[in-house]
N, C-alpha and C positions, 0 to 999 in steps of 0.2 A: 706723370709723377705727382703726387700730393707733398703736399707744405705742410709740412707739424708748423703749427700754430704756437708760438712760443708763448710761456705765461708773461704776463705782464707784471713790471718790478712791484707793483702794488701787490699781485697776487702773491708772488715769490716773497715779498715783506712779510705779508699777512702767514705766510706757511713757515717761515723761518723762526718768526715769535711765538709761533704754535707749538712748535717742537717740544718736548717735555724738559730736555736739556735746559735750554735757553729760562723757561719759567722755574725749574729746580735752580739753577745758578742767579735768579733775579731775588727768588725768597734768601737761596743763602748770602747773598750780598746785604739783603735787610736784619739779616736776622744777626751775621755777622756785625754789623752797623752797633745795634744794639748790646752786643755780648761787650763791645768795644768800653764799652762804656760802666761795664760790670769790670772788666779785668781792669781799665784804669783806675777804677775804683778802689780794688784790693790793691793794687800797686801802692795809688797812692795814703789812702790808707792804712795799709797795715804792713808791707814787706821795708817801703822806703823809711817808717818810721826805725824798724829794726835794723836794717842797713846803718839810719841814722846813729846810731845808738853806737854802734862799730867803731863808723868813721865819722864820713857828711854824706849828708842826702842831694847833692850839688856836685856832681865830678866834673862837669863842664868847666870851674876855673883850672883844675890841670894840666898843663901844657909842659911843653918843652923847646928851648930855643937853640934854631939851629946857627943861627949869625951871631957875629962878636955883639950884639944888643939888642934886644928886644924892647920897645918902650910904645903903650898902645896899639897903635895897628904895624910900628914899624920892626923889620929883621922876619924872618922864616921862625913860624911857631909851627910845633906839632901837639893840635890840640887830642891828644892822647886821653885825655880825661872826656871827652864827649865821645868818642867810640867804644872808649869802655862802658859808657854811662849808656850807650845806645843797644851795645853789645847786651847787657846786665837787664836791659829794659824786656829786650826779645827773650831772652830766657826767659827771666820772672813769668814772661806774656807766656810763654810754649808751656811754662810749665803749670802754671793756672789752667790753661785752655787743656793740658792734656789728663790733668786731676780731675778737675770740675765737669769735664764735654768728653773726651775721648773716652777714659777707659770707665766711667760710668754708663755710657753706651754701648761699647763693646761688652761686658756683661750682660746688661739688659738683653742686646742682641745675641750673644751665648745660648742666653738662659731660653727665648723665643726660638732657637734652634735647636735647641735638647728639647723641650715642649712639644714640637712637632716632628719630632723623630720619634719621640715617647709615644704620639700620637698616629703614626705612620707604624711602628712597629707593634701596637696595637690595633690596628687593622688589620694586621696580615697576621696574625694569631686570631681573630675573628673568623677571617678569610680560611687561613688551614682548618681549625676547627669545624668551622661550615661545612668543611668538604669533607673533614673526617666524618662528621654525621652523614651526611650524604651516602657517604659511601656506605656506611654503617648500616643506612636503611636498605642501602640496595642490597648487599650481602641477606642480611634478613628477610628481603621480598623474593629473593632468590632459594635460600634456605629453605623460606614456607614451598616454596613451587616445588622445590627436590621434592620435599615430604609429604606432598599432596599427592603428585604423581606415584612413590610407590604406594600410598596407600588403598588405590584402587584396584 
């Protein structure tokens, strides 16, 4: 009987960080890092100032008390106003991230696949054509040979 030789966890390391995966998900991780810091930017910026302008740009002090008193840290508060505020934050984020990143991509990428199907379905009107001539010719080399033939 032979023994497979198992790889060793170095080896198995070295081939797991290889994977394409693994380096696609490290770039999107940086690159996310940084977009982080563009979308906080507009947030803060330019959406919380118009929020501002509404209400406050601060929903964290709204709360709600669930005991006969609330005073500092004491009685049952339900800080309602910081889930909203967190709620409010991930929209604004989704929806920057889906204006600015997603669907100017997805067109781009649209556009790169109408391109090569325009491209794809211009080859194969080359292709037929080719063969129409082809044949064209062969009828015609055929044609001359009929008419050689009776003419002897």
């Amino acid at each position: 009987m032979s023994v497979k030789k198992q790889p060793s966890i170095l080896q198995g390391f070295k081939a797991f960080l290889m994977r394409g995966n693994v380096v696609d998900l490290a770039v999107a991780v940086v690159i996310g890092a940084a977009f982080t810091n563009i979308v906080n930017a507009v947030v803060k910026g330019i959406i919380n100032p118009l929020v501002g302008a509404i209400g406050t740009q601060n929903l964290d002090n709204y709360s709600s008390c669930l005991s006969t008193s609330c005073k500092g840290t004491h009685g049952i508060q339900l800080m309602w106003g910081s889930v909203l505020g967190a709620a409010l934050t991930f929209l604004i984020t989704a929806t920057v991230v889906y204006f600015l990143m997603v669907l100017p991509m997805s067109k781009y990428l649209a556009r790169q696949e109408a391109r090569k199907r325009a491209r794809e379905g211009t080859q194969e009107v080359i292709e037929v054509t080719e063969l129409e001539v082809l044949k064209d010719i062969r009828d015609a080399l055929v044609a001359q040979r009929g008419s050689g033939h009776d003419q002897r």
